[in-house]
matplotlib code that plots the C-alpha trace (Angstrom):
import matplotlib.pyplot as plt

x = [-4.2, -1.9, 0.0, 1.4, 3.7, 4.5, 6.6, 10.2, 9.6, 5.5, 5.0, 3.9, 0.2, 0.3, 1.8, -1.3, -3.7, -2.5, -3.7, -6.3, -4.1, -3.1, 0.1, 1.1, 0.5, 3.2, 5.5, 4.7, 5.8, 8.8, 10.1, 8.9, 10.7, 13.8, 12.9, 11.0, 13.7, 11.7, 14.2, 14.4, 14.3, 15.8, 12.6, 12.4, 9.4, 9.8, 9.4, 9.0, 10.2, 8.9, 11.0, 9.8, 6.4, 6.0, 7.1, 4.3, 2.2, 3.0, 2.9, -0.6, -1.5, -0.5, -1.6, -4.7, -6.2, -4.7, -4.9, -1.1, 0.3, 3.2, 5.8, 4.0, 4.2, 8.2, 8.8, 6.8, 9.0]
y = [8.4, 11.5, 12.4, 15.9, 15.7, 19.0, 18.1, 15.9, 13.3, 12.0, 9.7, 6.6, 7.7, 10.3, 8.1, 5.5, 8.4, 8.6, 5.5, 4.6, 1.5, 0.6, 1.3, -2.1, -3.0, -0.4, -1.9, -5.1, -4.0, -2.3, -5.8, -7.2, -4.7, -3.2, -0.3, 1.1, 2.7, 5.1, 6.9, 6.1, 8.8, 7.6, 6.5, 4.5, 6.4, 6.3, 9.0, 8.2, 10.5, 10.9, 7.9, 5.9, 7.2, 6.4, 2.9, 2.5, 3.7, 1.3, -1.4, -0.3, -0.1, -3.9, -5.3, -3.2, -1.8, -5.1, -7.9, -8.9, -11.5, -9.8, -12.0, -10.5, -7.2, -8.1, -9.0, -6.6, -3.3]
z = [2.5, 2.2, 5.2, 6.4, 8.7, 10.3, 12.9, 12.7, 14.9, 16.7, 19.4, 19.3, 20.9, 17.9, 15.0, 16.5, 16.0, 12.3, 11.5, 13.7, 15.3, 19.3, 20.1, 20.6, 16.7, 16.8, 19.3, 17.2, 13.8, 15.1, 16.1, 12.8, 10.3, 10.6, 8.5, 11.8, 13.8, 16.4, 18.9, 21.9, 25.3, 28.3, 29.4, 26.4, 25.4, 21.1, 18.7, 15.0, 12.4, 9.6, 7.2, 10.2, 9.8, 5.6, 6.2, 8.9, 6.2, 3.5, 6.3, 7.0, 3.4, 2.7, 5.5, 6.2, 3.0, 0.4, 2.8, 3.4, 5.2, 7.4, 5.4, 1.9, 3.0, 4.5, 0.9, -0.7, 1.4]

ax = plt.figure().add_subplot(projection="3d")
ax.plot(x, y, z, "-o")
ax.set_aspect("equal")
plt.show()
């Protein structure tokens, strides 16, 4: 899946959208890598940019598309 991203940083409802996920497998991944960085408003609403966004996409790609455990795809990044 080949990704162009336009803008610098998405939200998490639009970074969902990208891959077809909830935002709280989001939310989860961000506390299970610390490659995921979003920033954070004052509302604590998150933006991704788009290094946060390629990681999401190798995360999905392991764990979604090759079948990795979270700890395989930890080791794998």
């Amino acid at each position: 899946m080949e990704l162009v991203l336009e803008k610098d940083y998405y939200s998490i409802g639009e970074t969902a959208k990208m891959f077809n996920v909830n935002t709280s497998l989001l939310r989860f991944w961000e506390s299970q890598f610390d490659v995921i960085k979003p920033y954070k408003n004052k509302k604590g609403d998150r933006y991704f940019s788009k290094k946060d966004i390629m990681f999401i996409q190798k995360i999905y790609h392991l764990t979604k598309e090759k079948g990795y455990t979270l700890n395989g795809a930890k080791a794998a990044l």
